[in-house]
ZATOR-738510 format. One line per 2 residues: their letters; for each residue x negated, y, z of C-alpha. Coordinates in nm, 2 decimals, decimal comma, m for minus. Layout:
N
a = X Y Z  ...
# end
This chain:
647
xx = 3,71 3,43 m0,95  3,81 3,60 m1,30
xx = 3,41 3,55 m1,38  3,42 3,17 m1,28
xx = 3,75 3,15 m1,50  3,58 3,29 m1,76
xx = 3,26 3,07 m1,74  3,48 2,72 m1,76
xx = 3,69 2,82 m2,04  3,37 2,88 m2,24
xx = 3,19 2,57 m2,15  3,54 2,40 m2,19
xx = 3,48 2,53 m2,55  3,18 2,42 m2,60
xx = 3,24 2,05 m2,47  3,54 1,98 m2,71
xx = 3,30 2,14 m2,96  3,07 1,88 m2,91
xx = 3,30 1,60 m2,90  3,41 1,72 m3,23
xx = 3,09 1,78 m3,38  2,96 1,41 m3,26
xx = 3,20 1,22 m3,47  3,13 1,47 m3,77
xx = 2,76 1,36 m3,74  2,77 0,97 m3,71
xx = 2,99 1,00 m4,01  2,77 1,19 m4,21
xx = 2,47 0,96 m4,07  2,18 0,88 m4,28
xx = 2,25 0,49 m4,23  2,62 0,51 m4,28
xx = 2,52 0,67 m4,59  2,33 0,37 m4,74
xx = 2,55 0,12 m4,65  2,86 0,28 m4,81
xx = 2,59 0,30 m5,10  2,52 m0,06 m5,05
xx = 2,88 m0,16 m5,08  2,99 0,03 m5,36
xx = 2,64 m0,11 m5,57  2,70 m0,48 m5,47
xx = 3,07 m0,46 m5,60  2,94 m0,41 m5,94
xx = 2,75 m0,69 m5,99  2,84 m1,01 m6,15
xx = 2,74 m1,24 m5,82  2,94 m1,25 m5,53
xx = 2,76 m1,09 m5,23  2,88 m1,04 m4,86
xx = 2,96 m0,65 m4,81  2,78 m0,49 m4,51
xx = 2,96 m0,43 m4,18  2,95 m0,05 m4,16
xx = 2,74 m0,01 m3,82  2,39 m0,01 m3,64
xx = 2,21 m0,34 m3,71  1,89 m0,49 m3,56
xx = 1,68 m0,78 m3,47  1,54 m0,85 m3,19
xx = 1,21 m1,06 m3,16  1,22 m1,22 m2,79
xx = 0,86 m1,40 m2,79  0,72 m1,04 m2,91
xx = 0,94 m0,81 m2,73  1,04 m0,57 m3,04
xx = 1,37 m0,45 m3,14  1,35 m0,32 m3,52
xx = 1,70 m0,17 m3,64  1,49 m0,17 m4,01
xx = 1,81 m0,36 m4,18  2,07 m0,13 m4,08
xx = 1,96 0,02 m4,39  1,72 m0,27 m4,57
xx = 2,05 m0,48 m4,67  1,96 m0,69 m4,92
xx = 1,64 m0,83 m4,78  1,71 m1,21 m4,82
xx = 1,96 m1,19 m5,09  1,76 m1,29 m5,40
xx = 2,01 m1,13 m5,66  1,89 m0,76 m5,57
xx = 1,52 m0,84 m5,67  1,49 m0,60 m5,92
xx = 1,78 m0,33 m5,70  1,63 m0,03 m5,60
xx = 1,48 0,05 m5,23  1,63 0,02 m4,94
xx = 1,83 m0,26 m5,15  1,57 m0,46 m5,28
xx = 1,53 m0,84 m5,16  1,22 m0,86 m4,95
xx = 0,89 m1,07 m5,15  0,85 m1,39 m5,04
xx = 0,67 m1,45 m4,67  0,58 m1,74 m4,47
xx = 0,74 m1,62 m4,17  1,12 m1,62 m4,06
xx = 1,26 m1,30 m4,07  1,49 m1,34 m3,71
xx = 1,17 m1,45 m3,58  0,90 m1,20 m3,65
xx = 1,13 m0,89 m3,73  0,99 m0,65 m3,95
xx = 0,77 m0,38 m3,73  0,55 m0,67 m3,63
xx = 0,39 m0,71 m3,97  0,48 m0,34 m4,15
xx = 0,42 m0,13 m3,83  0,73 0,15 m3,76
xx = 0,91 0,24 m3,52  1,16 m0,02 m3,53
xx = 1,46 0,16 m3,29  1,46 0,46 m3,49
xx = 1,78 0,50 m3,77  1,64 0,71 m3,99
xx = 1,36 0,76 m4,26  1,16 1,00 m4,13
xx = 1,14 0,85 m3,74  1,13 0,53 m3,88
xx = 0,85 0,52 m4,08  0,67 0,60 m3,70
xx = 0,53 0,94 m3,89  0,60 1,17 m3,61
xx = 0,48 1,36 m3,31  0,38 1,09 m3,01
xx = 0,47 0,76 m3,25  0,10 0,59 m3,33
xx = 0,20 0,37 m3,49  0,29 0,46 m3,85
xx = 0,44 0,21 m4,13  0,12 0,07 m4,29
xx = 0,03 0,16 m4,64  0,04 m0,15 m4,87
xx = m0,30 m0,20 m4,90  m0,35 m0,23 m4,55
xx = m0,02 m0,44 m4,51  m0,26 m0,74 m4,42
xx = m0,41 m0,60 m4,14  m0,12 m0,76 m3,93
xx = m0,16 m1,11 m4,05  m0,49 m1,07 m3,83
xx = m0,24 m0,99 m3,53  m0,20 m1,42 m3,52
xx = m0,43 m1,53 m3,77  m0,82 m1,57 m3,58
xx = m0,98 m1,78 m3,82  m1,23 m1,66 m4,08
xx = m1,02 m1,75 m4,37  m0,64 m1,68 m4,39
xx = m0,58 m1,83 m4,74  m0,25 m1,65 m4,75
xx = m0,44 m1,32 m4,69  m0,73 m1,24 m4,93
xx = m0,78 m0,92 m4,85  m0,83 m0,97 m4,49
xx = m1,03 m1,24 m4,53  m1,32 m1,06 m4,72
xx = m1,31 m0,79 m4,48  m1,42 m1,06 m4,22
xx = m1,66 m1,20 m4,44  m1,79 m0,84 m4,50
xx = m1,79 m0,81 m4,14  m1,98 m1,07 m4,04
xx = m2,26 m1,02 m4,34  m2,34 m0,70 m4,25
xx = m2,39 m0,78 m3,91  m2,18 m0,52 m3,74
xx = m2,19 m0,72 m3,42  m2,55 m0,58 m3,45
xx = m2,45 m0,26 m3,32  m2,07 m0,35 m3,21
xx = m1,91 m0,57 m2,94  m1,68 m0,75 m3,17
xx = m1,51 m1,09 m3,08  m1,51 m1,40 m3,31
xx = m1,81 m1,28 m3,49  m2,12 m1,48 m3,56
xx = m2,47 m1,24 m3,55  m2,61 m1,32 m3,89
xx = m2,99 m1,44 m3,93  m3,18 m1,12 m4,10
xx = m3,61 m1,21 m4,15  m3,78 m1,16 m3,81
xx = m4,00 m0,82 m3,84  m4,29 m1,01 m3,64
xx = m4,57 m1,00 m3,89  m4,41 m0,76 m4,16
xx = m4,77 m0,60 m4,11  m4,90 m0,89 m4,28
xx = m4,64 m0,96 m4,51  m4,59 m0,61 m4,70
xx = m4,75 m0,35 m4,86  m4,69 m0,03 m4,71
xx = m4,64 0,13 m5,02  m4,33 m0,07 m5,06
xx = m4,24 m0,03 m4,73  m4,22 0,37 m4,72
xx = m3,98 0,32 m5,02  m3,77 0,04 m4,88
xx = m3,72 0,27 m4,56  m3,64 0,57 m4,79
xx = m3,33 0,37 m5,00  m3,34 m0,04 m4,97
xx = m3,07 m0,03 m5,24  m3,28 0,12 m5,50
xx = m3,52 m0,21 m5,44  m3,25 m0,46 m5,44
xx = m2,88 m0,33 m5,52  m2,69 m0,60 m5,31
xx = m2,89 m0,58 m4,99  m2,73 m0,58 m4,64
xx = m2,99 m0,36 m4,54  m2,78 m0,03 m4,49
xx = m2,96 0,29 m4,58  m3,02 0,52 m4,21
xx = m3,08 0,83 m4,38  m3,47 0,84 m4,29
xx = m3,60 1,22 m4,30  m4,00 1,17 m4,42
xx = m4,16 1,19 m4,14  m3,93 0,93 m3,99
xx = m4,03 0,69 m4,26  m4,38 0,74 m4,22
xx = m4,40 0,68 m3,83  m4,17 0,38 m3,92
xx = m4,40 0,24 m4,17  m4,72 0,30 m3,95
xx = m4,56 0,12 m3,61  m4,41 m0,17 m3,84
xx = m4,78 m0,21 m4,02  m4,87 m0,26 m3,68
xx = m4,71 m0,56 m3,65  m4,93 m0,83 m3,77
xx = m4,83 m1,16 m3,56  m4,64 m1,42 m3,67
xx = m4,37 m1,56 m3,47  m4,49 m1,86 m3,29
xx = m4,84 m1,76 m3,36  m4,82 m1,90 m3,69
xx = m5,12 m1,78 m3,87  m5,21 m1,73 m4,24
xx = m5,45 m2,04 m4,43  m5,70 m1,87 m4,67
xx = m5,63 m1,83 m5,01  m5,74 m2,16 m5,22
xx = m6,01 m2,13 m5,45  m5,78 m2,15 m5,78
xx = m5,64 m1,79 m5,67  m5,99 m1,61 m5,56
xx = m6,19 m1,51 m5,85  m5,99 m1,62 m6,18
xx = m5,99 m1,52 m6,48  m5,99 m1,56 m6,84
xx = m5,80 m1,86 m7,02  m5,80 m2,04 m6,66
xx = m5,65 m1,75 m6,56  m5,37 m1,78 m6,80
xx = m5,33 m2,17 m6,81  m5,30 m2,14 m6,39
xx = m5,03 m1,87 m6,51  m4,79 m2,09 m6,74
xx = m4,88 m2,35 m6,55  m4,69 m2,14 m6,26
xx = m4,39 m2,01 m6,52  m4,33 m2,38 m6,62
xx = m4,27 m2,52 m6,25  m4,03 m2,18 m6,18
xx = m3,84 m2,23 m6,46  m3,80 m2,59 m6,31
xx = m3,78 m2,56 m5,95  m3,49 m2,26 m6,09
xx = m3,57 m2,05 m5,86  m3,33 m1,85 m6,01
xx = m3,04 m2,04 m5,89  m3,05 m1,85 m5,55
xx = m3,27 m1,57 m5,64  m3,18 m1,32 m5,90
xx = m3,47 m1,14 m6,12  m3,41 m0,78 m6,19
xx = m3,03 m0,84 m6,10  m3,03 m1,18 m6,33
xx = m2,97 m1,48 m6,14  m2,81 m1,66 m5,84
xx = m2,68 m1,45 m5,50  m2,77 m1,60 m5,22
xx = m3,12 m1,50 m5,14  m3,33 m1,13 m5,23
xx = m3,45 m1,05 m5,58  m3,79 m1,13 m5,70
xx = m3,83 m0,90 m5,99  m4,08 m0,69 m5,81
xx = m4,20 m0,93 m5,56  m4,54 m0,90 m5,65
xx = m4,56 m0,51 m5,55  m4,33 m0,59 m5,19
xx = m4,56 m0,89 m5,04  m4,96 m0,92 m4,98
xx = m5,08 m1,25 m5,20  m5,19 m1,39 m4,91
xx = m4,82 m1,42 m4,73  m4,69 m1,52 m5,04
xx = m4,87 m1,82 m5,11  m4,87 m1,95 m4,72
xx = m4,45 m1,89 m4,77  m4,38 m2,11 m5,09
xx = m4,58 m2,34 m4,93  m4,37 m2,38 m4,61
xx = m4,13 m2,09 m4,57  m4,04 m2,20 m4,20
xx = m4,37 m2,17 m4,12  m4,40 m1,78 m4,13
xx = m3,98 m1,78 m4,10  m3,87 m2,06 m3,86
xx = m3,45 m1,98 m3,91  m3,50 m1,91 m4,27
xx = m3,29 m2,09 m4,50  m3,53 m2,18 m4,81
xx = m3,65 m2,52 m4,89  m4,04 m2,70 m4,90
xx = m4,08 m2,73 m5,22  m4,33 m3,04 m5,32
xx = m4,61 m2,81 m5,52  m4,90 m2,97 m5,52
xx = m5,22 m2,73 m5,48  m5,25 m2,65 m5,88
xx = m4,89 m2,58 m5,88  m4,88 m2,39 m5,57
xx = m5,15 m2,13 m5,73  m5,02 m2,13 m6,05
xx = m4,68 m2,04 m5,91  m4,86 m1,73 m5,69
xx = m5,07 m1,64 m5,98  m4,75 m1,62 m6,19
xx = m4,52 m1,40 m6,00  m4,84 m1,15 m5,91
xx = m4,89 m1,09 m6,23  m4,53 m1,09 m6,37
xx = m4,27 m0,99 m6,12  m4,42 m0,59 m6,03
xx = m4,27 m0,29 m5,96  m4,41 m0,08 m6,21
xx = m4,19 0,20 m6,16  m4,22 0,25 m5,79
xx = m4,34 0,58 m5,68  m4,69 0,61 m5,42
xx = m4,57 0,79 m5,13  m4,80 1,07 m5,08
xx = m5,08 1,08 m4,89  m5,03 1,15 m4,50
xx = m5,22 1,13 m4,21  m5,10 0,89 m3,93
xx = m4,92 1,09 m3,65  m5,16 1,04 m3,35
xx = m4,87 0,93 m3,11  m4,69 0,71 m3,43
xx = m4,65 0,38 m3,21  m4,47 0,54 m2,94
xx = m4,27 0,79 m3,20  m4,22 0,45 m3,40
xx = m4,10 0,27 m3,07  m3,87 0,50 m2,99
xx = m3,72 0,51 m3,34  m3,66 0,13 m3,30
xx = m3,49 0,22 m3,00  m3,28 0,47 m3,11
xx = m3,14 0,33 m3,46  m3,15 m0,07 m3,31
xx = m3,34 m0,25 m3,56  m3,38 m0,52 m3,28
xx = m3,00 m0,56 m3,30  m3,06 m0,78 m3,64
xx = m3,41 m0,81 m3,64  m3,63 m1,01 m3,43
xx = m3,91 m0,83 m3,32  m4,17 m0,91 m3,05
xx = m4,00 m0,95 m2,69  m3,80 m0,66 m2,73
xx = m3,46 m0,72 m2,67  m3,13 m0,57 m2,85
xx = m3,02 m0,27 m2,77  m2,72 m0,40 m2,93
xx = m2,33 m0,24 m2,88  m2,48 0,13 m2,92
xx = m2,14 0,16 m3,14  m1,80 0,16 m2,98
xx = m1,64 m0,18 m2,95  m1,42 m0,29 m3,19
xx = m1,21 m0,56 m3,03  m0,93 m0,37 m3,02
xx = m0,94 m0,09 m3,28  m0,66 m0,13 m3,42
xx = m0,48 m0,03 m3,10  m0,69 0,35 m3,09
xx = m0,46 0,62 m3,00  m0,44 0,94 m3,24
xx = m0,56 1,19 m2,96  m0,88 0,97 m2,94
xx = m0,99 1,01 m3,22  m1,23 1,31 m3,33
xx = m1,15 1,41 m3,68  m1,39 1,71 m3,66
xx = m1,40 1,96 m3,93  m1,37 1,66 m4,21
xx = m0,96 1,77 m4,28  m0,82 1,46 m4,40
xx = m0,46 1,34 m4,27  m0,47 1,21 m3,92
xx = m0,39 0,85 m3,93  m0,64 0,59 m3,81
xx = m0,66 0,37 m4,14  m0,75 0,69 m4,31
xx = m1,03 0,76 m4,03  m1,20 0,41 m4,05
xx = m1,18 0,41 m4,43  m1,35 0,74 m4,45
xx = m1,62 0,62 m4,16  m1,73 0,38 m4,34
xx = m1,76 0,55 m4,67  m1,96 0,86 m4,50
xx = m2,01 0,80 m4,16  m2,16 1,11 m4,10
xx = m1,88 1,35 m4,22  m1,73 1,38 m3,83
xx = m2,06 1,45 m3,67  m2,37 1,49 m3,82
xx = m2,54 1,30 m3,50  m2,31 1,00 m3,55
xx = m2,60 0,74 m3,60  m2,42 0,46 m3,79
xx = m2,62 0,40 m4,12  m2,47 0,41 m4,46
xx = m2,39 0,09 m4,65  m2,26 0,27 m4,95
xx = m1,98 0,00 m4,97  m1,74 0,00 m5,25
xx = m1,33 0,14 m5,22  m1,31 m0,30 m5,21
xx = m1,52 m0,32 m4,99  m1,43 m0,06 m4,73
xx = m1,02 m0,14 m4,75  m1,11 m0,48 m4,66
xx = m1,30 m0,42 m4,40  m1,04 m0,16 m4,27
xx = m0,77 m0,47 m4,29  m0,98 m0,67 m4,06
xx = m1,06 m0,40 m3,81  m0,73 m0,25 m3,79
xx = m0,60 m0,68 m3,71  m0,78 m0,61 m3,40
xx = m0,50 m0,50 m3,13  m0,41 m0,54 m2,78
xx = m0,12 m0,66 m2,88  0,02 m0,91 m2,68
xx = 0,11 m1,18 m2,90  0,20 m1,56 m2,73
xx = m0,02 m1,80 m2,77  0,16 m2,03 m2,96
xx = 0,20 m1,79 m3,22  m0,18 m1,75 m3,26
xx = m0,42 m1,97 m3,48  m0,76 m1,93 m3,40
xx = m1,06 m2,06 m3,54  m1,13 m2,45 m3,55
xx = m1,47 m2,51 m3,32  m1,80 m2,49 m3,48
xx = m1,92 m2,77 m3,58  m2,23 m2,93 m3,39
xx = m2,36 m3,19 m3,62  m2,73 m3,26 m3,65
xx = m2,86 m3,54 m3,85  m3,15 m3,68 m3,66
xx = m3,45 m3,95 m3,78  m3,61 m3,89 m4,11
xx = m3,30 m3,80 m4,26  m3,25 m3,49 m4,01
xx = m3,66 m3,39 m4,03  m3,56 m3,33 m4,43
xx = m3,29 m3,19 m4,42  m3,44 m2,91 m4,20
xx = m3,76 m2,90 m4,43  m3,50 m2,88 m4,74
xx = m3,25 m2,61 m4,60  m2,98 m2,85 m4,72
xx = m2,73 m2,65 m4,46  m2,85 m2,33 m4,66
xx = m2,58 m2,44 m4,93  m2,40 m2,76 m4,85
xx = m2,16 m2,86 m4,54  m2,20 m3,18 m4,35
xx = m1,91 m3,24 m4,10  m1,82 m2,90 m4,08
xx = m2,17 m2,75 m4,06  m2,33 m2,52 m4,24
xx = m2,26 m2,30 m4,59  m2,01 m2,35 m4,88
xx = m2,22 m2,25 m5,17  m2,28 m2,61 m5,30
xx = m2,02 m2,95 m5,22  m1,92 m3,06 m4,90
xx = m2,18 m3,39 m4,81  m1,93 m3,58 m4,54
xx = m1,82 m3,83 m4,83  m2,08 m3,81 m5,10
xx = m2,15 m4,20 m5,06  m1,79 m4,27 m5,10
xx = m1,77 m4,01 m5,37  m2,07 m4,03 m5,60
xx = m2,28 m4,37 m5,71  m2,63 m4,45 m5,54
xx = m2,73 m4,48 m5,90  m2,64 m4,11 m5,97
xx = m2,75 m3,94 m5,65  m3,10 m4,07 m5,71
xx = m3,14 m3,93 m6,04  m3,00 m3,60 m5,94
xx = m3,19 m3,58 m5,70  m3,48 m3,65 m5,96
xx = m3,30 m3,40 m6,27  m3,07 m3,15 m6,08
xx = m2,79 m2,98 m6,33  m2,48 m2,85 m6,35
xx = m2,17 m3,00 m6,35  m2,00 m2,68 m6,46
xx = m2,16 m2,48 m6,77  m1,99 m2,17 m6,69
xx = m2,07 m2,13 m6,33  m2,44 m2,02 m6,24
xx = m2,69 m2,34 m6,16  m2,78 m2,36 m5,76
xx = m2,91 m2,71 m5,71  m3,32 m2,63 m5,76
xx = m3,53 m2,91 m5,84  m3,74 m3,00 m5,50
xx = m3,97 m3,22 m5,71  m3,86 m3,46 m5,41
xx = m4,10 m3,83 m5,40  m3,90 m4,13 m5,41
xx = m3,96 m4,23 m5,08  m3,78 m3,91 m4,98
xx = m3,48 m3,97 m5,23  m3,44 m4,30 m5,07
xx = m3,45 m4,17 m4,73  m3,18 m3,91 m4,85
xx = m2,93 m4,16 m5,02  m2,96 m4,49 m4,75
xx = m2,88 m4,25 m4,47  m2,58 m4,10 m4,71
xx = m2,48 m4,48 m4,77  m2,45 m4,55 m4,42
xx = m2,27 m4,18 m4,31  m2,15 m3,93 m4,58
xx = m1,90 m4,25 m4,63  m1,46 m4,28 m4,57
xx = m1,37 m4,66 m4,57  m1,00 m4,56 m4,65
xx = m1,14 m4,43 m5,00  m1,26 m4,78 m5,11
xx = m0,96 m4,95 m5,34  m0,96 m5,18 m5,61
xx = m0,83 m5,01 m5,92  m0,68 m5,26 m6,17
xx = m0,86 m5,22 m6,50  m0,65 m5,34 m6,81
xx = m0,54 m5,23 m7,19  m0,23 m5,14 m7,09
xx = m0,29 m4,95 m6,76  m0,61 m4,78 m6,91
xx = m0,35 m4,66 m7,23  m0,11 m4,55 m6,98
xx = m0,36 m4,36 m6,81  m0,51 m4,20 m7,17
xx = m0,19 m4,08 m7,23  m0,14 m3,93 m6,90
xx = m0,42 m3,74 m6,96  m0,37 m3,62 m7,31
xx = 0,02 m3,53 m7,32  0,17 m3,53 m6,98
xx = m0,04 m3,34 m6,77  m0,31 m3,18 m7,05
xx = m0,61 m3,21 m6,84  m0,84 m3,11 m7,09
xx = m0,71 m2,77 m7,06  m0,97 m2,72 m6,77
xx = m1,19 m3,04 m6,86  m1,41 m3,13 m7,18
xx = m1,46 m3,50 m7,33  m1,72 m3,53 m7,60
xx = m1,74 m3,15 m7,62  m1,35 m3,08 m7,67
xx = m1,13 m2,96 m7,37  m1,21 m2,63 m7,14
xx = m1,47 m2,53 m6,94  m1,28 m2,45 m6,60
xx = m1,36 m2,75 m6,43  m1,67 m2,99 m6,48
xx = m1,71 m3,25 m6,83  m1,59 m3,59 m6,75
xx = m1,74 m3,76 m7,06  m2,00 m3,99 m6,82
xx = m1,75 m3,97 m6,50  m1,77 m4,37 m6,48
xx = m2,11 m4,37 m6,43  m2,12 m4,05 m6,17
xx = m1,80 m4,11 m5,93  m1,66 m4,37 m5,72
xx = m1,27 m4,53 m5,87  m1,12 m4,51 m5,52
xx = m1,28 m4,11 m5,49  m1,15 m4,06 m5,81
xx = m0,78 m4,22 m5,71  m0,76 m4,01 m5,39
xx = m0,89 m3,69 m5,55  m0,59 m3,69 m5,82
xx = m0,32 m3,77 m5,53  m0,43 m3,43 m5,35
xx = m0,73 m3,24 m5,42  m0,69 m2,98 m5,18
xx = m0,69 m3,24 m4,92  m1,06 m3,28 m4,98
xx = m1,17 m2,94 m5,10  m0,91 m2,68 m4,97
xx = m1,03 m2,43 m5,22  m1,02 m2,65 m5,50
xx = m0,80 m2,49 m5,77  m0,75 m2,83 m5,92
xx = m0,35 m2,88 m5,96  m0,16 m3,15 m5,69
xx = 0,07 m3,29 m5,95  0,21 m3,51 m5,67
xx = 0,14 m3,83 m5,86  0,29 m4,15 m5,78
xx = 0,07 m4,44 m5,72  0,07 m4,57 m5,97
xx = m0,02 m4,23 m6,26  m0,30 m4,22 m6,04
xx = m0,45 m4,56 m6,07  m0,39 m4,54 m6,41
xx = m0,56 m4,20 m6,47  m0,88 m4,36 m6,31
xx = m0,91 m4,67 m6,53  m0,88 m4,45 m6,83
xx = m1,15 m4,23 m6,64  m1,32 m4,51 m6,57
xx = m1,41 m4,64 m6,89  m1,59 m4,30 m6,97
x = m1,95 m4,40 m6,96
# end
């Protein structure tokens, strides 16, 4: 009985203990702390601002499910006279999104119960997911936002860009991804030397620095069974077959040799080529260097490709040009004799591996050329990677780390994949695209916005439908010879490298299409030329611009725009002193060179296109970065008639 008196006094001592200590503790709490810091800052400042109730604070998010406590200590987050207070003071930068309604773990990560620093930062034992770092702070926009471009978010953004031009749904299950068209591999026998080919397999970099074409890390004798079972390959897809080298290109030499030469360099420099296709790094973007053309492809394939591109390449996105026969060889002759690889290295000699086709086969197999390459009946063996839907919800103990010792977090992991992605396992087979710190954080942003999150779906924007539009008739039949979706849009469809087509009729005269058509040029001397010249037959212009006439039009663009002295004065002086457009634009050679010269705008643009473009640019090209100077009415009409008297 003593023993059992002895054993409740103690453990009475140790309860009143507690209660003591527990009071001690929340007074001395980290929190309590800050907002007695909070109180005592705020009352030294020259605005009036609300003290903060001394207690736990937190939001909680309903349509996500999330209580975050983060502003028991963040106090000042939407008072704007602590922007420049220091942390966990400071006013929070401005978002799009309603604090009460999004809380602040749904965009920043956390752990948004915890009260203190440490715990709620999420940096601790079982917690996966940690505060992101700033530069991955985007990476939650991607949560909601499911279309390809979040203009609000320009970092995730290129990462899905990146994404979806390197093809990674090659190898990856991946949703809202697009596989990208790559050349088909189906006749690369007949197309290359295998000279070049060795070296292409060996580093595709060092041939052209801004190829997709990742580098796999070929050992030799890897390349050279490659190189033998791809030489094998000599069939064209839909048995298209090779025509014979025309008589101007067999035999030549001499001065007709040289005149077929500059014959050639003249109608490049024309078509401009160069527009899409850089030389020795020089030039446009959108299509694989031709500086050492000459030492890549066979003569043959190269003439029987200028000469219909779709032909060899049915998906490929290069135009007919209209060479007639003389200009067709001189063109060939030109680029065999000028654009060459005079540095690249002969592989050494080797004889052919007896068994190369099945050592070859099973090479294909194994690295899954087939998942961006078209080649024969052999189908993908696409998804060899792990899928990536919902990487951004990967637990910490599922992820090896190996021997590569950097901090456990999976940001860090991905980052460092894609940079070496051979430095957890040395039988790891993803290739190497030697992508920039840019490059790789961006992609990291977009991969990490894949979760299993559940987010509601009215909170979620996805990705407007692709756009289905086919022109048909004549028009359609040249617009597929012409690879006019290759750079321009038409309802939705295809590329934005050059302008959007829907409203050309309504925006640009018949007068001016038909000569541009004729003369390409650029509306905009700094940026790089891309319209070539397709040396197009009237016929075929006329074709073009009476379908645009009856299509590419907006009968709410067409107004009448009263043209008189004083409206066109009013307008002049618009442009001069109130809103100083020739900061961006140039009259007569004086102005800037941001946006394109206006000196002959009258005789290139439609008034009403002109009226509606000035009320809201963005409304017609989103990117535009063309100022909305919310006109009235009436600034706008007269801004035109001043515009329009520039002939």
């Amino acid at each position: 009985m003593n023993k059992l008196r002895l054993y409740f006094a103690i453990s009475s001592v140790i309860f009143l203990f507690v209660l003591a200590i527990s009071p001690l503790k929340d007074f001395f709490s980290e929190w309590k702390g800050y907002q007695h810091e909070y109180n005592g800052m705020i009352k030294e400042m020259p605005q009036r601002i609300k003290p903060a109730e001394i207690g736990i604070k937190q939001i909680w998010v309903r349509k996500l499910d999330k209580v975050d406590r983060c502003n028991t200590c963040h106090l000042g987050l939407e008072e704007k006279a602590l922007a420049g207070a220091k942390e966990p003071f400071r006013t929070h930068p401005h978002i799009y999104h309603n604090l009460e309604e999004f809380g602040c773990t749904t965009c920043h990560e956390g752990q948004g119960p915890a009260t203190s620093y440490k715990e709620s930062i999420g940096k601790v034992e079982y917690w996966d997911k940690p505060i992101f770092p700033r530069e991955y702070m985007e990476a939650s926009c991607g949560k909601c936002h499911k279309e390809q471009l979040v203009r609000q978010a320009p970092i995730l953004s290129l990462g899905r860009k990146l994404i979806e031009e390197y093809n990674c749904v090659g190898c990856h299950k991946l949703e809202g991804y697009q596989r990208q068209w790559v050349p088909s591999l189906n006749g690369i026998g007949s197309k290359v030397n295998r000279p070049w080919l060795v070296n292409w397999l060996k580093n595709p970099k060092a041939y052209f620095s801004t190829t997709k074409m990742p580098n796999f890390q070929f050992s030799d004798e890897e390349v050279n069974i490659l190189a033998d079972f791809l030489m094998t390959l000599t069939s064209f897809p839909n048995n298209a077959t090779l025509e014979p080298l025309p008589s101007q290109l067999v035999q030549v030499s001499g001065s007709r040799k040289t005149a077929m030469e500059e014959l050639g360099s003249t109608r490049l420099r024309e078509a401009r080529c160069i527009s899409c296709h850089p030389i020795n790094g020089k030039g446009g973007y959108v299509a694989t260097d031709l500086g050492k053309v000459a030492s890549k492809v066979k003569q043959e394939w190269l003439y029987n490709y200028i000469k219909n591109p779709k032909h060899l390449q049915p998906n490929v996105e290069m135009p007919r040009f209209r060479f007639n026969e003389n200009e067709l060889a001189g063109v060939v002759a030109y680029m065999k004799s000028e654009y060459v690889d005079f540095d690249m290295a002969e592989p050494s000699a080797h004889t052919p591996d007896p068994q190369f086709y099945e050592k070859g086969l099973a090479l294909v197999k194994k690295y899954n050329c087939s998942g961006c390459h078209e080649l024969g009946n052999m189908k993908s063996y696409g998804e060899l990677g792990p899928e990536l839907s919902y990487v951004g919800s990967k637990k910490m103990y599922e992820i090896d780390f190996g021997q590569s010792g950097i901090d456990q977090s999976l940001s860090l992991y991905l980052f460092t994949k894609l940079k070496s992605p051979h430095i957890f396992s040395s039988k790891m087979k993803m290739p190497n695209y030697e992508l920039g710190d840019e490059e790789a954080q961006a992609i990291v942003v977009a991969l990490l916005g894949n979760t299993n999150e559940p987010i509601p779906e009215e909170l979620i924007i996805r990705q407007k439908p692709v756009s289905t539009y086919a022109p048909q008739g004549e028009f359609g039949k040249l617009v597929n010879d012409l690879a006019c979706f290759g750079c321009h849009t038409m309802f939705g469809h295809g590329r934005v490298v050059g302008t959007d087509l829907t409203l050309e009729a309504s925006m640009a005269k018949r007068e001016w299409i038909e000569h541009y058509f004729k003369v390409p040029y650029s509306l905009r001397p700094i940026l790089t030329e891309r319209m070539p010249n397709l040396f197009l037959s009237d016929d075929e212009i006329k074709t073009l611009v009476d379908y645009m006439e009856k299509v590419f039009i907006g009968d709410s663009l067409a107004i009448d725009i009263t043209m008189n002295e004083t409206t066109i004065a009013k307008g002049k002086l618009l442009y001069n002193e109130r809103y100083a457009c020739y900061a961006c634009h140039q009259i007569n050679g004086k102005g800037g060179f941001v946006g394109p010269p206006l000196d002959k705008v009258a005789s290139r643009l439609q008034p009403g296109w002109i009226f509606h473009w000035l009320k809201n640019p963005q409304a017609y090209k989103p990117q535009s970065i063309e100022p909305n100077n919310n006109l009235t009415d009436q600034e706008a009409e007269a801004l035109t008639a001043y515009l329009m008297t520039l002939h």
